[in-house]
LOZALUM-364807 format. One line per field, with one value per residue: residue number from 1; residue in one letter; z negated, x negated, y of N, C-alpha, C in turn. Coordinates in steps of 0.1 Angstrom, whole numbers, plus 5000, padded with zeros to 4 digits. Example, Ala and Ser with C-alpha at 12.3 -4.5 7.8 and 13.67 -1.06 7.14 Angstrom:
<nodes>
num: (1  2)
residu: (A  S)
n_pz: (4922  4929)
n_px: (4868  4872)
n_py: (4943  4978)
ca_pz: (4922  4929)
ca_px: (4877  4863)
ca_py: (4955  4989)
c_pz: (4922  4921)
c_px: (4868  4871)
c_py: (4967  5000)
</nodes>
This chain:
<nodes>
num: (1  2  3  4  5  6  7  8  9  10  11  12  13  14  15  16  17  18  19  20  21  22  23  24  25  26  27  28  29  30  31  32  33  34  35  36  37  38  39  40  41  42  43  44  45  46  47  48  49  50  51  52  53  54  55  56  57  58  59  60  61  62  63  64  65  66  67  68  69  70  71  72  73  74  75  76  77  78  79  80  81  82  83  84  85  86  87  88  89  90  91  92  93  94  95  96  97  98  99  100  101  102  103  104  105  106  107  108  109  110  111  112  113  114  115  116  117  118  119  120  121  122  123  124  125  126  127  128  129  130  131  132  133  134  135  136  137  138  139  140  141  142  143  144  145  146  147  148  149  150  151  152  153  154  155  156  157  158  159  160  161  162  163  164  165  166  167  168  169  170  171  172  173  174  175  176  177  178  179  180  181  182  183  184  185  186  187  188  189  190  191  192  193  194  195  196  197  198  199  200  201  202  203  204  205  206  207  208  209  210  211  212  213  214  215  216  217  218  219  220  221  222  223  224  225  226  227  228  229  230  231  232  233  234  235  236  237  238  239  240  241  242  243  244  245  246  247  248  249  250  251  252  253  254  255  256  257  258  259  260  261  262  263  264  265  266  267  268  269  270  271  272  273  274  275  276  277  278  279  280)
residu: (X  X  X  X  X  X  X  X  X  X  X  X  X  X  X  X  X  X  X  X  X  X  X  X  X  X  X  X  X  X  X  X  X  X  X  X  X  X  X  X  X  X  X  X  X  X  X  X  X  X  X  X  X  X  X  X  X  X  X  X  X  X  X  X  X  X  X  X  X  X  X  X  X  X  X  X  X  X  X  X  X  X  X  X  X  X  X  X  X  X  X  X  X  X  X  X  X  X  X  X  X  X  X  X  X  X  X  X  X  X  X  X  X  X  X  X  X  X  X  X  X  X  X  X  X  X  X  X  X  X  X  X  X  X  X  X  X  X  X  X  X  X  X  X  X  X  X  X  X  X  X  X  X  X  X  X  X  X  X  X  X  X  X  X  X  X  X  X  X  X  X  X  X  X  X  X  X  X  X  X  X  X  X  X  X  X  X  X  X  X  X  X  X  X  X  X  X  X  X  X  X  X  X  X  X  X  X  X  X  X  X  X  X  X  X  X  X  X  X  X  X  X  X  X  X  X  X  X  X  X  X  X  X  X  X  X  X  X  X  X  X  X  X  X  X  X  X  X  X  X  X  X  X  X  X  X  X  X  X  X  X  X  X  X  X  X  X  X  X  X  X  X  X  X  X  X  X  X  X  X)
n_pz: (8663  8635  8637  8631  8613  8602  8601  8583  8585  8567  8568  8545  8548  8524  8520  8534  8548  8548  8548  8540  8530  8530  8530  8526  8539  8538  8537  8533  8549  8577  8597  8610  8631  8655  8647  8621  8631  8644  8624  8609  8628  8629  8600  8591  8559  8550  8524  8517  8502  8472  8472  8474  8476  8476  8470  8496  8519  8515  8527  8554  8560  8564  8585  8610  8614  8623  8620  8592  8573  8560  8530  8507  8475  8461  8441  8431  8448  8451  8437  8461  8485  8505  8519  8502  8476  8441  8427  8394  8366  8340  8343  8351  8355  8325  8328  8320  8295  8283  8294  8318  8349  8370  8402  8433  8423  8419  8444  8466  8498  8524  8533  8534  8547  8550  8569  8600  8623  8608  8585  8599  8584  8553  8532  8500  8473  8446  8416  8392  8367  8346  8316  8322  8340  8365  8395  8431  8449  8483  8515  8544  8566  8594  8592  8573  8582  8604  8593  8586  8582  8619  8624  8605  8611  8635  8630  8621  8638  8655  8637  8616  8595  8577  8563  8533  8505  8478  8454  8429  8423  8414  8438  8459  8447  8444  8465  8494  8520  8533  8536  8548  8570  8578  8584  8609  8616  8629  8611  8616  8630  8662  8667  8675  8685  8684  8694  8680  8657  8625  8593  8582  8558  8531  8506  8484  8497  8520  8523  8536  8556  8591  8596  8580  8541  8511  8487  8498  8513  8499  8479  8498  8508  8486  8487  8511  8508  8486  8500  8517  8509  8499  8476  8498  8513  8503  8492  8463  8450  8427  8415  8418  8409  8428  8455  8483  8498  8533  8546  8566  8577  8597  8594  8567  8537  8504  8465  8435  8408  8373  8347  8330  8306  8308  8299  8296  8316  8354  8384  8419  8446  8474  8507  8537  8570  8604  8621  8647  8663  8653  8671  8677)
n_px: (3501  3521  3543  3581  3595  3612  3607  3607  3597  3581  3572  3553  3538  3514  3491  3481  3458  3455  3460  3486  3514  3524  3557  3586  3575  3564  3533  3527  3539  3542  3522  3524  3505  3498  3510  3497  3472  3478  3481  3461  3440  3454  3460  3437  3435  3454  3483  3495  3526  3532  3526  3520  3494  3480  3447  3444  3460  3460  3432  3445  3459  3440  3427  3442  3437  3410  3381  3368  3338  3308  3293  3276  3260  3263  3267  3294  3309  3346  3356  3353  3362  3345  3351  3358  3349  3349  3356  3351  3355  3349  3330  3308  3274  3251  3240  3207  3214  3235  3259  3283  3274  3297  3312  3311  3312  3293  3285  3298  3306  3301  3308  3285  3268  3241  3242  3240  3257  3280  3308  3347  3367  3378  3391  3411  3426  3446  3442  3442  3447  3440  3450  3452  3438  3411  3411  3408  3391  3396  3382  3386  3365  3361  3367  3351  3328  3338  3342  3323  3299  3286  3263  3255  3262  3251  3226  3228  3237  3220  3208  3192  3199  3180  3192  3195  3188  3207  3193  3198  3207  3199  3199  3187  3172  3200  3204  3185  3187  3204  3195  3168  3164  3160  3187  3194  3215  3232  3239  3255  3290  3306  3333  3347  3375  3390  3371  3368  3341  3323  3312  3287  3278  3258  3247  3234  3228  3212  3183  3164  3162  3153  3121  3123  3106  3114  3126  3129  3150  3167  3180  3189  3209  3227  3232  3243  3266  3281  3283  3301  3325  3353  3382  3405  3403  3405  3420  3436  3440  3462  3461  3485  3496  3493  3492  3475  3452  3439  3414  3398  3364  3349  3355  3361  3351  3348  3353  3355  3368  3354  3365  3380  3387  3364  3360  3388  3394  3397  3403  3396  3400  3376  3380  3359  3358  3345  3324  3311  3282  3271  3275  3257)
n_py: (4638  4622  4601  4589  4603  4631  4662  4691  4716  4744  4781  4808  4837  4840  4861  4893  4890  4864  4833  4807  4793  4763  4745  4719  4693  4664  4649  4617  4606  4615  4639  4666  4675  4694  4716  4724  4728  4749  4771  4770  4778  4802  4815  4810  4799  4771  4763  4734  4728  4704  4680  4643  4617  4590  4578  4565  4569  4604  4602  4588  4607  4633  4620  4622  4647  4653  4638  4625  4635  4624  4633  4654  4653  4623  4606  4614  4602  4586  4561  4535  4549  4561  4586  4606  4630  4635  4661  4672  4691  4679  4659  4680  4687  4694  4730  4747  4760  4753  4751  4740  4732  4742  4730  4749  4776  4795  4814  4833  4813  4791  4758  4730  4737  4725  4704  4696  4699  4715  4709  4714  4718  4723  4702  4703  4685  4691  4670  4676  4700  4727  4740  4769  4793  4786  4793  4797  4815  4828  4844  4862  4859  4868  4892  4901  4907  4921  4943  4956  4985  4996  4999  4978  4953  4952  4945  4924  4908  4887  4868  4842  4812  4794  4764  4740  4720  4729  4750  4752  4725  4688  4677  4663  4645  4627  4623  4625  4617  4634  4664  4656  4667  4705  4731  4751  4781  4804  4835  4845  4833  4820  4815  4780  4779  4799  4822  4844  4863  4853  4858  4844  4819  4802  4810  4796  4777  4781  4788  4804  4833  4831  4837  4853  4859  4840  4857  4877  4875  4861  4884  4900  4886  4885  4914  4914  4903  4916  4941  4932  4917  4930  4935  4936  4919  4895  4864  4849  4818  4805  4771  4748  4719  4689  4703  4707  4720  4733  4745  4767  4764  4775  4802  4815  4821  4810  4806  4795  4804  4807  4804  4791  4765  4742  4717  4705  4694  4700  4688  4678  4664  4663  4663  4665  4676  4665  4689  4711  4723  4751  4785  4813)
ca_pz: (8652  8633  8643  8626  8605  8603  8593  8580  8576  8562  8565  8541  8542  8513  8520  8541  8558  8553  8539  8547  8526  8540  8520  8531  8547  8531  8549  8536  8557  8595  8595  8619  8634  8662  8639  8609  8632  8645  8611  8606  8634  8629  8589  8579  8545  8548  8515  8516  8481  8462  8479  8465  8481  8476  8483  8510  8525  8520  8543  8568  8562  8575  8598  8619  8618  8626  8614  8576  8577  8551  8520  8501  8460  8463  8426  8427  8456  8446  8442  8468  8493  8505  8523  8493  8465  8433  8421  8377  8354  8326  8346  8358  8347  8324  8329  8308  8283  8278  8298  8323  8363  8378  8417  8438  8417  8417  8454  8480  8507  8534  8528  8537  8560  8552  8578  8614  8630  8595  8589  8606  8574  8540  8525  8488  8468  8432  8405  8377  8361  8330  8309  8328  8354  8378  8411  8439  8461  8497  8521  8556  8575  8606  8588  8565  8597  8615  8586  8583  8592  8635  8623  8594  8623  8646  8625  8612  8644  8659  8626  8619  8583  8573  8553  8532  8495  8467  8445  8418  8415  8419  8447  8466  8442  8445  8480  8499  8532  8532  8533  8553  8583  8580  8597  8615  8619  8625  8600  8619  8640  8667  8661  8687  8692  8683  8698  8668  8649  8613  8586  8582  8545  8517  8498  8477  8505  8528  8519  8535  8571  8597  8599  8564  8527  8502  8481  8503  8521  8486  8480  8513  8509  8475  8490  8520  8501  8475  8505  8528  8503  8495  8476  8500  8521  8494  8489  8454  8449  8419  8421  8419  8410  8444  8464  8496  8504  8543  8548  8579  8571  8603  8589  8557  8526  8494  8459  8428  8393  8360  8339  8325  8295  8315  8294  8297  8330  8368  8394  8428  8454  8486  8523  8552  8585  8612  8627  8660  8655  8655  8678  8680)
ca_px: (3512  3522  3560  3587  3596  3619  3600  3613  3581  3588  3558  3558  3522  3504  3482  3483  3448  3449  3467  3502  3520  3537  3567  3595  3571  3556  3529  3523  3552  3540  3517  3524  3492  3494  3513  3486  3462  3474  3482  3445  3436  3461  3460  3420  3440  3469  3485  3503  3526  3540  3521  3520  3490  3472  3433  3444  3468  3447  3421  3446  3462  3433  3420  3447  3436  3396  3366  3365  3324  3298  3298  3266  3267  3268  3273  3306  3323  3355  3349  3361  3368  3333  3355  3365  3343  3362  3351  3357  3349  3346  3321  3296  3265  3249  3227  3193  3222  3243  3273  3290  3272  3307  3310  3316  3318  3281  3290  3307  3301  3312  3305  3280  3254  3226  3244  3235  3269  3288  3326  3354  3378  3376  3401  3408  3434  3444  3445  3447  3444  3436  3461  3452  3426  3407  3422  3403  3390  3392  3380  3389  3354  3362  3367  3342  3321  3339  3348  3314  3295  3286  3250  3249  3271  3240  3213  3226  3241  3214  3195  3195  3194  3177  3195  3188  3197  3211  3187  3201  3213  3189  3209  3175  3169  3203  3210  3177  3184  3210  3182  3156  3160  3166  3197  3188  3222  3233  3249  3275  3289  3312  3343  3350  3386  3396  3366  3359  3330  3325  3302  3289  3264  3260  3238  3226  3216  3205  3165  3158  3167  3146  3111  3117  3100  3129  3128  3137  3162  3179  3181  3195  3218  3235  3238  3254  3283  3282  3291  3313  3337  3367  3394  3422  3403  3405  3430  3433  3453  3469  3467  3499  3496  3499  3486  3470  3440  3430  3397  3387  3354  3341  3363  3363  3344  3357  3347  3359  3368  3349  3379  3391  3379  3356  3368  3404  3399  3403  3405  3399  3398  3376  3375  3360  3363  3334  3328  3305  3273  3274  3264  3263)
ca_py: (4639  4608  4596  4583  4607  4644  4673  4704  4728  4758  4788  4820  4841  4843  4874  4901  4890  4846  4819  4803  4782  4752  4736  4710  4685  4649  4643  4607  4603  4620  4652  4680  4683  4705  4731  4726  4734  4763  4774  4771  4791  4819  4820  4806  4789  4766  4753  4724  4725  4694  4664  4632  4612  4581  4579  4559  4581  4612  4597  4586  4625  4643  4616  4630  4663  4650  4625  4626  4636  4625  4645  4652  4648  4609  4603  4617  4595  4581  4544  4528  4559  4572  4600  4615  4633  4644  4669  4668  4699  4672  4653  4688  4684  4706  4738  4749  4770  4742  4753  4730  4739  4740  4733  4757  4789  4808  4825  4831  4802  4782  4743  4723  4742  4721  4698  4705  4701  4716  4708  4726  4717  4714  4698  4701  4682  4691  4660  4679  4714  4733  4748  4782  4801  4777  4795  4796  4826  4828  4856  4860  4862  4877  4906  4906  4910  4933  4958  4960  4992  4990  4995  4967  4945  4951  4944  4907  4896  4878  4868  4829  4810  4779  4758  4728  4715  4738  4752  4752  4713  4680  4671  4663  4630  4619  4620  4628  4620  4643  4670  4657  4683  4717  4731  4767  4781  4821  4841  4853  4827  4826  4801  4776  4781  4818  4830  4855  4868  4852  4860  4826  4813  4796  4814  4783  4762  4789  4786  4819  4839  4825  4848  4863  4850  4837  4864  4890  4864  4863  4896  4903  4878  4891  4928  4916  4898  4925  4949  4924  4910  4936  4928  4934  4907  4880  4860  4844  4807  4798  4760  4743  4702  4681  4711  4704  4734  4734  4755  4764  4764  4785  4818  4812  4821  4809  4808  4791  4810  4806  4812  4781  4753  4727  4699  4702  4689  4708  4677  4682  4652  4669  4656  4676  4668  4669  4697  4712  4730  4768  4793  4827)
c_pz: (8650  8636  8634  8616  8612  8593  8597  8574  8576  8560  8560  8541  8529  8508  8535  8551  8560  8546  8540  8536  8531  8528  8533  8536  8536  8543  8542  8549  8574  8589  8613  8623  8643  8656  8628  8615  8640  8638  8608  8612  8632  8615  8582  8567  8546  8536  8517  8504  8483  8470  8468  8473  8474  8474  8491  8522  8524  8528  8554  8570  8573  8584  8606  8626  8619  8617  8597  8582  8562  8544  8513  8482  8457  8451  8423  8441  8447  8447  8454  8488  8497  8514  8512  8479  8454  8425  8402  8368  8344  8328  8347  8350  8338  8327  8316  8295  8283  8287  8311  8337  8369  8394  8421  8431  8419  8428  8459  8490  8516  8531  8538  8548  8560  8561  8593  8624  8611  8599  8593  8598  8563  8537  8504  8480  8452  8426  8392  8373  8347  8328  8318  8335  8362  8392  8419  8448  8474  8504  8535  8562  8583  8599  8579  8574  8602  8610  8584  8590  8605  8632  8613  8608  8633  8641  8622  8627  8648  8647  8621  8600  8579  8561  8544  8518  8486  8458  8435  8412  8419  8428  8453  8461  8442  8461  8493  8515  8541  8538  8540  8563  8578  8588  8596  8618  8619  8614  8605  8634  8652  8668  8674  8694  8695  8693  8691  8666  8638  8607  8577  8574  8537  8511  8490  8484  8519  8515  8522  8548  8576  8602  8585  8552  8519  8500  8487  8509  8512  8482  8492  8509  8500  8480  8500  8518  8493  8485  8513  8519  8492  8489  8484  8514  8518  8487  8475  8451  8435  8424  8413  8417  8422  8454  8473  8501  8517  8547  8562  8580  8582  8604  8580  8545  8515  8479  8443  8413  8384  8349  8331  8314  8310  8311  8290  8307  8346  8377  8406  8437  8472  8500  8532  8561  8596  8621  8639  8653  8659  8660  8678  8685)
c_px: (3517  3540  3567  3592  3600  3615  3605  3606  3589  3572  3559  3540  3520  3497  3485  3468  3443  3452  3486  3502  3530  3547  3579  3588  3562  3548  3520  3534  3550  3531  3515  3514  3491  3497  3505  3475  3461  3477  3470  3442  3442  3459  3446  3424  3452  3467  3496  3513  3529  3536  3519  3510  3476  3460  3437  3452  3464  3440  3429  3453  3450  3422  3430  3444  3416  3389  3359  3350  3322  3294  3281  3270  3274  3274  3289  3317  3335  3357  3359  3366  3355  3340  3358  3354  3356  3351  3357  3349  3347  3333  3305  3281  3259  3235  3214  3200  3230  3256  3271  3284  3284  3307  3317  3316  3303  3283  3295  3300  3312  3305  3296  3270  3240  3232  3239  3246  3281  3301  3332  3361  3375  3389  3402  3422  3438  3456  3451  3440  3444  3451  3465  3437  3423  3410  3407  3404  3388  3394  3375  3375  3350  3360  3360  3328  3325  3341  3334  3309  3287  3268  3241  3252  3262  3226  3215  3229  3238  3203  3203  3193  3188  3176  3185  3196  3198  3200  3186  3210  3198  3195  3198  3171  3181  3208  3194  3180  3190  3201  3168  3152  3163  3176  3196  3204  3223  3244  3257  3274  3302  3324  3346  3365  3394  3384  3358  3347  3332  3315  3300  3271  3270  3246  3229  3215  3207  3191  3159  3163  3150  3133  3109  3111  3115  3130  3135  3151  3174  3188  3193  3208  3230  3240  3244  3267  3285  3292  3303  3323  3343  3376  3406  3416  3407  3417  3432  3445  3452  3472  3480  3496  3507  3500  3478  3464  3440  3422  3397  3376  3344  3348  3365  3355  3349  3347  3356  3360  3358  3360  3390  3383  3377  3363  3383  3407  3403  3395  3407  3393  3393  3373  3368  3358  3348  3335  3317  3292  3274  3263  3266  3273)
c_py: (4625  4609  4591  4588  4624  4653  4688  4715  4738  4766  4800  4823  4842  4854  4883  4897  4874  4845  4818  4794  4777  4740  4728  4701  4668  4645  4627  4601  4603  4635  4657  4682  4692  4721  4732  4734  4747  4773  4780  4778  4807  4823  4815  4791  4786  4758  4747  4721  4706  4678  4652  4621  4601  4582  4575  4565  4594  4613  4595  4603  4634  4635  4617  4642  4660  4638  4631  4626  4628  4636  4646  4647  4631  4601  4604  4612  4588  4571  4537  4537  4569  4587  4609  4619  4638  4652  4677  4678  4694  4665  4667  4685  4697  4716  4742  4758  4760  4741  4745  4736  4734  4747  4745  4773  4795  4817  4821  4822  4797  4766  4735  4729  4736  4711  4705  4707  4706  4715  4716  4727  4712  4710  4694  4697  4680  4684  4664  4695  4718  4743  4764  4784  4785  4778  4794  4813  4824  4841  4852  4865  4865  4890  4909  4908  4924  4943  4963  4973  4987  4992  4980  4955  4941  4946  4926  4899  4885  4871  4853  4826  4796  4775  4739  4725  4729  4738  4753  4734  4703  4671  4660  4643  4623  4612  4626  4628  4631  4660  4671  4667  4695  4721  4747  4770  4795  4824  4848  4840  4827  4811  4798  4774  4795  4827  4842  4851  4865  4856  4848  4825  4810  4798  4805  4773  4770  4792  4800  4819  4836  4839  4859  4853  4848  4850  4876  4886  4866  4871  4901  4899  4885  4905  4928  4916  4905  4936  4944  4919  4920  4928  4923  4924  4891  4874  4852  4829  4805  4784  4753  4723  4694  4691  4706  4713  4730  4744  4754  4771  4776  4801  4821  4812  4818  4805  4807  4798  4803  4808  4802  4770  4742  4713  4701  4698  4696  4699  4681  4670  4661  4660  4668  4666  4675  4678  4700  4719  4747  4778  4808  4834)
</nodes>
């Protein structure tokens, strides 16, 4: 925890199954870290409201709370701040129909699995927003595991996925090395401080389940999250300008709206933080 400074957190839940919001605190000022992080463990999604942060103070923000990692999507660093991508609905590139391929939103995911040790935290900080929609979904992953039927529960537990780049962007030409290994990781993994059971992909960069062909891999994939993601698990944010997201990326599925004009701007400044590699 950083010193020198009187903090007056305040925590109200959010959802009935993940997410806290934390008011009264400036964290260019000192950041709470032992209570952030067990925020994180007990609620999946901590929001931070009404922040006011630098790049440079961002970075030293959640290099408190771990090792800003290497991000893929290299085009879109923030000059000067390789921890930080921003992520710019005005910038997305476009698809073969003309409309805007905005990040984050085709599925449900956890970030960065083509890594081999993937982040333990995303961090997402919002610049700027659209007149209306742009929220953010997040779904609690323990439980989209454990609500599962005890026969679906048995059939995925030990079944592995290999990841790599998104299929759907040319990530590959602008960051290649990013890419060069595959990372074999299970789909349900087991978090290294809670101890829980998550339901752990990213459909995009998962290539296929280790022993199957894509196609069926795909397939699979789509009717798991079709059956595993309930409403009353999903938490939905309304962002707030000078919001502060923390993800904890190994309980955590989340999943960005479609629902707002592209070019009106929805600004999001992301860090994650290094995280372990995942085991069963």
């Amino acid at each position: 925890m950083l010193h020198g400074t009187k903090l007056k957190m305040r925590m109200k839940l959010l959802h009935d199954e993940l997410g806290v919001e934390v008011t009264g605190i400036d964290l260019s000022q000192g950041v709470p870290t032992e209570e952030l992080e067990r925020a994180l463990h007990q609620h999946i999604v901590v929001v931070v409201r009404a922040q006011s942060l630098s790049p440079k103070k961002y970075v030293a923000v959640m290099s408190a709370l771990g090792t800003p990692a290497r991000q893929n999507n290299v085009d879109e660093l923030l000059p000067g701040y390789p921890e930080i991508i921003e992520i710019d609905s005005r910038t997305a590139k476009l698809d073969k129909s003309g409309q805007r391929n905005l990040f984050g939103t085709k599925y449900w995911h956890t970030d960065h699995t083509n890594q081999q040790c993937p982040p333990k935290i995303t961090a997402l900080y919002a610049k700027m927003l659209p007149p209306s929609g742009g929220d953010t979904c997040f779904a609690n992953a323990y439980l989209l595991y454990e609500r599962l039927a005890a026969e679906r529960r048995t059939a995925i537990a030990a079944l592995r996925t290999v990841n790599g780049a998104d299929r759907h962007l040319d990530i590959q030409q602008q960051d290649p090395t990013a890419f060069a290994q595959a990372a074999i990781h299970p789909l349900v993994r087991k978090h290294p401080v809670t101890g829980r059971h998550a339901l752990y992909v990213h459909p995009l960069k998962a290539l296929h389940i280790e022993g199957w062909g894509e196609p069926e891999s795909l397939a699979f994939f789509e009717e798991l999250l079709e059956e595993a993601v309930r409403p009353e698990l999903v938490y939905r944010h309304q962002w707030r300008l000078g919001d502060l997201v923390l993800i904890d990326n190994r309980a955590c599925l989340h999943r960005a709206m479609i629902d707002y004009d592209a070019d009106a701007g929805r600004v999001m400044h992301r860090i994650i933080l290094e995280g372990d590699r995942p085991i069963h």
